[in-house]
C-alpha positions in Angstrom: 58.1 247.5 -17.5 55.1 249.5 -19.1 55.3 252.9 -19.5 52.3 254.4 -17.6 50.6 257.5 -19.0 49.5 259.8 -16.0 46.0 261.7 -17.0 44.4 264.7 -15.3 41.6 264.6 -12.8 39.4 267.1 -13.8 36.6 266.5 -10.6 36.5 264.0 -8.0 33.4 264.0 -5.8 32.0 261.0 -2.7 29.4 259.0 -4.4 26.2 258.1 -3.0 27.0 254.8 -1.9 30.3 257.0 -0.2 32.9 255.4 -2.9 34.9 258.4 -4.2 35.4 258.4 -7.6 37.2 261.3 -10.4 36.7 262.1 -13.7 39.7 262.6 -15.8 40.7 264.3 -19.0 38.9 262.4 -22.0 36.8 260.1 -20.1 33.0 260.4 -20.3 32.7 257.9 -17.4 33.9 258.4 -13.6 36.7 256.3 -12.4 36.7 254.7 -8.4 39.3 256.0 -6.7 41.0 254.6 -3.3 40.8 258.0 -1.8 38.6 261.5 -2.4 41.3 263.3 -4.9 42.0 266.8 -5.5 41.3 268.6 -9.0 44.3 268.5 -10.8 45.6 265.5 -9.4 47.8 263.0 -11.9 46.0 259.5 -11.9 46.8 256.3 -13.5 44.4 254.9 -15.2 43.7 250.9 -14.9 40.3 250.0 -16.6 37.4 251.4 -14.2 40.2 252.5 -11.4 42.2 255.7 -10.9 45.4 255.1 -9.2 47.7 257.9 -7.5 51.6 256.7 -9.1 53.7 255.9 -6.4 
């Protein structure tokens, strides 16, 4: 099993087509999210996706 590096979100706003999405630590573009996130929040990221670790 891969280890899986946890970053940061940093913001996370509703989009206008009402897809949340986050930015995170050392990322100049937002990531989609599953769910409006909280700043400070530890994400996985997987390509263009945030995940919350289980």
């Amino acid at each position: 099993m891969s280890v899986q590096h946890t970053k940061t979100v940093e913001s996370a706003y509703m989009g206008r087509d009402g897809k949340p999405r986050c930015f995170v630590k050392g990322n100049a573009l937002p990531l989609f999210t599953d769910e409006l996130l909280n700043e400070g929040d530890a994400v996985i990221v997987q390509g263009n996706r945030a995940v919350r670790p289980s």
